[in-house]
LOTILO-949071 format. One line per 3 residues: number of its first residue (from 1); their letters; for each residue x, y, z of N, C-alpha, C, O. Coordinates in steps of 0.02 Angstrom, whole numbers. Last residue first. Example, Ala and Ser with C-alpha at 12.3 -4.5 7.8 and 13.67 -1.06 7.14 Angstrom:
2 = sa = 642,-112,354,684,-53,357,645,2,394,670,57,402; 660,-284,390,615,-225,390,660,-165,390,712,-166,423
//
This chain:
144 = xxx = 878,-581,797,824,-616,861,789,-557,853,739,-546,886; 960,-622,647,940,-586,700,868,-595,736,815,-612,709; 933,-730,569,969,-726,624,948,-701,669,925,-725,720
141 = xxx = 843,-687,461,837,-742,478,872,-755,560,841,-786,604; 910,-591,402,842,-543,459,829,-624,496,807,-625,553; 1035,-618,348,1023,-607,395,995,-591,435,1016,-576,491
138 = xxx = 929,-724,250,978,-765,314,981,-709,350,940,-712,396; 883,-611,159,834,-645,222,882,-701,281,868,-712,340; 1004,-559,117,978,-499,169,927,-575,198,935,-591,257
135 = xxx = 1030,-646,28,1097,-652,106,1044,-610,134,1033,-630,192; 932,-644,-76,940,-703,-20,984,-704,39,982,-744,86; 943,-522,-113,906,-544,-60,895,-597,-14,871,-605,42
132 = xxx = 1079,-526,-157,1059,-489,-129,1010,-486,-66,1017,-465,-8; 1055,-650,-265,1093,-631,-212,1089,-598,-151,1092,-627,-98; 957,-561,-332,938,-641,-308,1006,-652,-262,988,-670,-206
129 = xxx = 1033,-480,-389,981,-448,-342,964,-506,-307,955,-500,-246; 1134,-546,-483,1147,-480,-412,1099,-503,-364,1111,-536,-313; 1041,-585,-563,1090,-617,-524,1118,-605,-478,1132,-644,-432
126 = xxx = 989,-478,-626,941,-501,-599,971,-564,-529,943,-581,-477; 1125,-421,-677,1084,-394,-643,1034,-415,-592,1028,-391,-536; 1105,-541,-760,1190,-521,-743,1157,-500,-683,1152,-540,-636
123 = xxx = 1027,-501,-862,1022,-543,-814,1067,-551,-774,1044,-594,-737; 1052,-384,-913,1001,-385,-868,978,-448,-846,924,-457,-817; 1167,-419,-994,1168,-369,-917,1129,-370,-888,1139,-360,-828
120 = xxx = 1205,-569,-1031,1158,-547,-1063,1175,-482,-978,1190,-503,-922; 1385,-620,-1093,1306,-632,-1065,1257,-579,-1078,1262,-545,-1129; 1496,-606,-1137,1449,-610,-1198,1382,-617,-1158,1328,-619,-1188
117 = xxx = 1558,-567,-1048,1597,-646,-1081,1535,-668,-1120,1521,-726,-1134; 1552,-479,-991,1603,-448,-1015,1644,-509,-1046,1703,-518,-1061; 1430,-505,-929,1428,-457,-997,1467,-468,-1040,1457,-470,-1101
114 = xxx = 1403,-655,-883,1421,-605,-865,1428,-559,-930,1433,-588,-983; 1368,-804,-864,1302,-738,-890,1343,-678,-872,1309,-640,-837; 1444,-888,-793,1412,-900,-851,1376,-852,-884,1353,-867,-940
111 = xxx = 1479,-795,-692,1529,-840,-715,1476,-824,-789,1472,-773,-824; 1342,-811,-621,1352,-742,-648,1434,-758,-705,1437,-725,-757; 1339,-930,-567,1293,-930,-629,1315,-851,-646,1295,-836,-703
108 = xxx = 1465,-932,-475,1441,-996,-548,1408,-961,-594,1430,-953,-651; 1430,-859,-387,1477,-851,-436,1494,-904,-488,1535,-903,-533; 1302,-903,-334,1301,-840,-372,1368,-814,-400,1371,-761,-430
105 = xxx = 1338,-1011,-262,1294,-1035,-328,1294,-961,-375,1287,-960,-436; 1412,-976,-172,1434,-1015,-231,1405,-1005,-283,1428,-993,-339; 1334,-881,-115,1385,-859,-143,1413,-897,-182,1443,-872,-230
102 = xxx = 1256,-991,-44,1213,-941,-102,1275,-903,-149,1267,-896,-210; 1348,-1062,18,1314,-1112,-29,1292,-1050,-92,1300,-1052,-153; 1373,-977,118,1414,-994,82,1399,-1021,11,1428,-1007,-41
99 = xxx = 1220,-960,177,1282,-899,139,1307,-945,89,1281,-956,35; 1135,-1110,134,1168,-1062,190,1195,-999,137,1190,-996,76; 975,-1155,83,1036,-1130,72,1076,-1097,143,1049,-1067,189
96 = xxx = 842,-1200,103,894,-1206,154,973,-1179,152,1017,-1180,195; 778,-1190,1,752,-1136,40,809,-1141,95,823,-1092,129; 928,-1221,-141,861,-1226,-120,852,-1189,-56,900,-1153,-40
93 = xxx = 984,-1138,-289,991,-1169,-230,927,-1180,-191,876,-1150,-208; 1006,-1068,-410,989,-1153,-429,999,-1154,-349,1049,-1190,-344; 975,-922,-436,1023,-951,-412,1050,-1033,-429,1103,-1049,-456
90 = xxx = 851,-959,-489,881,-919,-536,964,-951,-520,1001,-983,-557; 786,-1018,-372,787,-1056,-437,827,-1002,-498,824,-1021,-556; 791,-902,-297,820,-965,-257,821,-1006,-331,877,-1029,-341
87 = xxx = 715,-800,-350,786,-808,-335,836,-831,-324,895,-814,-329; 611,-861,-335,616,-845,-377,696,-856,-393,727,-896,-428; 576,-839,-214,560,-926,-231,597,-913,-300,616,-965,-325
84 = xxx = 567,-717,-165,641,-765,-144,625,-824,-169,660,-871,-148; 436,-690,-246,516,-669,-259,580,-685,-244,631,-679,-277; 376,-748,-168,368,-762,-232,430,-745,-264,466,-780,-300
81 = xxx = 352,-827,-13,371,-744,-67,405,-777,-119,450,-819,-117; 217,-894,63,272,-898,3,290,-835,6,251,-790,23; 199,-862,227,201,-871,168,223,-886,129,279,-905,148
78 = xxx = 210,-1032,340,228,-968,323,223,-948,257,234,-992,215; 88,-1089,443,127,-1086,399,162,-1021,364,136,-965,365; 57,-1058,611,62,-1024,541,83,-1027,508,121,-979,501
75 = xxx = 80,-1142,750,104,-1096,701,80,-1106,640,82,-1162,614; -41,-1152,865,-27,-1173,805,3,-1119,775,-23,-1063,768; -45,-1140,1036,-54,-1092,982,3,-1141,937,59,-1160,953
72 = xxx = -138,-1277,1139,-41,-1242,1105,-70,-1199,1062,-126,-1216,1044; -243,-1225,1245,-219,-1267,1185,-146,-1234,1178,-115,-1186,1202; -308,-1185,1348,-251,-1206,1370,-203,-1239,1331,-152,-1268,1349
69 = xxx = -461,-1234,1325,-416,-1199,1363,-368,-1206,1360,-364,-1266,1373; -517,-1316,1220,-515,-1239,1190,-468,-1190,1247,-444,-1135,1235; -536,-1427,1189,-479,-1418,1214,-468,-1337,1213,-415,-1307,1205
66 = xxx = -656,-1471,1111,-668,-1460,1175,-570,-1456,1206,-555,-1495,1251; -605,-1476,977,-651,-1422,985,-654,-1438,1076,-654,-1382,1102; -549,-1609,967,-501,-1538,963,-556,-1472,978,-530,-1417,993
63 = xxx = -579,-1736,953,-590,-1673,1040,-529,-1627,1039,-485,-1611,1079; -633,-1761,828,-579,-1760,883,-554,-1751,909,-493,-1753,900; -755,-1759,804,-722,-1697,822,-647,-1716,810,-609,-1677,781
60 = xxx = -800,-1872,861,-823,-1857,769,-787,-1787,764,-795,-1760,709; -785,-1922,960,-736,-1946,945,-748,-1911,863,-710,-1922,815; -871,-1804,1040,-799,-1817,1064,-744,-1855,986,-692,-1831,963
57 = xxx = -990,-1855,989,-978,-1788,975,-887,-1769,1003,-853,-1723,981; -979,-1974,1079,-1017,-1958,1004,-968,-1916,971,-921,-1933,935; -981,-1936,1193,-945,-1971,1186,-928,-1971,1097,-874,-1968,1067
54 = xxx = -1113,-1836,1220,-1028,-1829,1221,-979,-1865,1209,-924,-1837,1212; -1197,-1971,1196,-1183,-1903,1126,-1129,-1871,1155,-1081,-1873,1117; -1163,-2057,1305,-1153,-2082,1230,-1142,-2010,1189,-1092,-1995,1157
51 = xxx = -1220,-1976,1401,-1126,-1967,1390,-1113,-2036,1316,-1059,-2050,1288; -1340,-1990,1371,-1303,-1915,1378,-1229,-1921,1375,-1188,-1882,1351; -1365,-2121,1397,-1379,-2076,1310,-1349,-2018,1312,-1329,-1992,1259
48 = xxx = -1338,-2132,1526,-1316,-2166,1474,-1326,-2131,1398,-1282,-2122,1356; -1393,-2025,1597,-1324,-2025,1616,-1309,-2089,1532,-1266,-2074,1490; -1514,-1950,1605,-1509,-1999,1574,-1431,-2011,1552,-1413,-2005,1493
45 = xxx = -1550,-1836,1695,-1538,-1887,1723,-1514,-1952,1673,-1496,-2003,1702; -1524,-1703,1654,-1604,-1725,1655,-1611,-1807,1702,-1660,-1828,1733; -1396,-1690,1627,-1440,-1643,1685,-1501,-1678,1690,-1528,-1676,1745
42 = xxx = -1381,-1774,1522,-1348,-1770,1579,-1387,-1744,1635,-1406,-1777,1684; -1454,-1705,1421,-1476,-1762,1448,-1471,-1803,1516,-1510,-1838,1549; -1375,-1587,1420,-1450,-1584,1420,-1468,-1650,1448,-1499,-1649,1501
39 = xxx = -1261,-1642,1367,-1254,-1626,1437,-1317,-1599,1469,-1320,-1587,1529; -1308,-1686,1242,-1304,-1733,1284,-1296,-1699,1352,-1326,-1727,1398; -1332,-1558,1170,-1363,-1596,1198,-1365,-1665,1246,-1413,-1687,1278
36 = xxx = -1188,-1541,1168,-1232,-1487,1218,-1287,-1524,1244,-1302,-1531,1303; -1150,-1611,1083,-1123,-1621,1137,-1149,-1576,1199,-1133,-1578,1259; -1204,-1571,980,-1225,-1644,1005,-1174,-1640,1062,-1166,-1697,1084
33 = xxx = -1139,-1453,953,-1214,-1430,987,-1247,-1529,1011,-1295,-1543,1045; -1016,-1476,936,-1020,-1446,986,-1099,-1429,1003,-1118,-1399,1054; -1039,-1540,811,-1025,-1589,863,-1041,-1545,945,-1067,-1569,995
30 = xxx = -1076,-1437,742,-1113,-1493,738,-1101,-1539,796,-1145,-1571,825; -946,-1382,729,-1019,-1345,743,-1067,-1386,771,-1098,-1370,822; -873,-1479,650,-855,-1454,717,-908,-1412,752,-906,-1413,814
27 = xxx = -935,-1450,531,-945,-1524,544,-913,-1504,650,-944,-1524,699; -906,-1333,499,-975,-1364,520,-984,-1442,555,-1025,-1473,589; -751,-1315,557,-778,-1322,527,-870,-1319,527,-889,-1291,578
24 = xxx = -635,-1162,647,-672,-1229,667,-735,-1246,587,-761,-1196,563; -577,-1062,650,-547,-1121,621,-595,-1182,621,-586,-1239,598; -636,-991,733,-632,-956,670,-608,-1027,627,-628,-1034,569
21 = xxx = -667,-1055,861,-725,-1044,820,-691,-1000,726,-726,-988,676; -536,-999,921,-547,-1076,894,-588,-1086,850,-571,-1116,799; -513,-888,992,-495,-898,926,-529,-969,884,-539,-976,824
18 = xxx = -564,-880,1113,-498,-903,1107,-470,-899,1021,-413,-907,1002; -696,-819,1079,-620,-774,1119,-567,-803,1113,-516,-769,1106; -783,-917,1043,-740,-854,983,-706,-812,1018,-683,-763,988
15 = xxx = -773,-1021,1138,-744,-1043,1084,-724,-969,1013,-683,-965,967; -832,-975,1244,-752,-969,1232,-734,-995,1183,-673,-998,1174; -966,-910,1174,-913,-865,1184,-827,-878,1210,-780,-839,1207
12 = xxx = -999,-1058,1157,-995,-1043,1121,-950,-950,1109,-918,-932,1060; -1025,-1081,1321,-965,-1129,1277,-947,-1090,1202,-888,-1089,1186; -1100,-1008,1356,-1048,-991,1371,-985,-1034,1330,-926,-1022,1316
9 = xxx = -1215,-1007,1297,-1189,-951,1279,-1115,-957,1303,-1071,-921,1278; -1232,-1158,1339,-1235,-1131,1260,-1179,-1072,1261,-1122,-1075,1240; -1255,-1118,1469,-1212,-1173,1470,-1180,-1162,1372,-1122,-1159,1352
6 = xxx = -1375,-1049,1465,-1305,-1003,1516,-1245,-1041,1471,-1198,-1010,1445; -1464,-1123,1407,-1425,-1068,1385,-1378,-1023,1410,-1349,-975,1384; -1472,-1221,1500,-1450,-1230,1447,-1414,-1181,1394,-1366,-1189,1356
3 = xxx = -1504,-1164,1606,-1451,-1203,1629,-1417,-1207,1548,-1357,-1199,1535; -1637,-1138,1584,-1584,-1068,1593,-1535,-1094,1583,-1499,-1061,1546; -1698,-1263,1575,-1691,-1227,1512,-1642,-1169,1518,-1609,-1151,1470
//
């Protein structure tokens, strides 16, 4: 019975040091305590029913919960900003734009909306700034 809770406490503290336990579902909860019990069974001697529920609990996981050492750190999708999504459709270019492409597209559409050919200034303006930000994220994009 000590064996069990040494064996508990410890699986279940590397699973919230590494991080894993924050991502992990119920249904992943679930597997990690049928898989406890089988190594209960294990110890007890019943080598067949014990490595059936690790086996169990292995494939209903998919032994992403027992990889908890040594895993790859998952990148993070990245947020939206709402405002370069914005910018990018004002412009008409998409998230891959280069410079060149954004400077095209921002002397096209300011072309078409400019004051001093009946457009409107505060969009003229808004055409700037969607510029603006889109060269400033290529260059924070660059720089290392």
């Amino acid at each position: 019975m000590t064996f069990m809770l040494i064996l508990s406490g410890s699986v279940i503290a590397a699973l919230l040091l590494s991080g894993r336990a924050k991502t992990m579902s119920p249904n992943d909860w679930l597997a990690v305590a049928i898989a406890l019990v089988g190594v209960n069974f294990l110890r007890g001697g019943n080598w067949l029913f014990g490595g059936g529920l690790i086996a169990g609990a292995l494939a209903w996981s998919g032994a992403k919960i027992f990889s908890t050492f040594g895993a790859v750190a998952q990148e993070k999708p990245k947020a939206r900003n709402f405002e370069l999504d914005r910018a990018r459709s004002l412009l008409g270019v998409d998230e891959g734009a280069d410079q060149a492409a954004i400077k095209a597209a921002w002397r096209t559409r300011l072309t078409e909306h400019h004051p001093d050919r009946g457009g409107d200034e505060e969009l003229a303006r808004q055409i700037n700034r969607a510029r603006d930000m889109l060269l400033e994220e290529i260059q924070a994009a660059d720089t290392p």
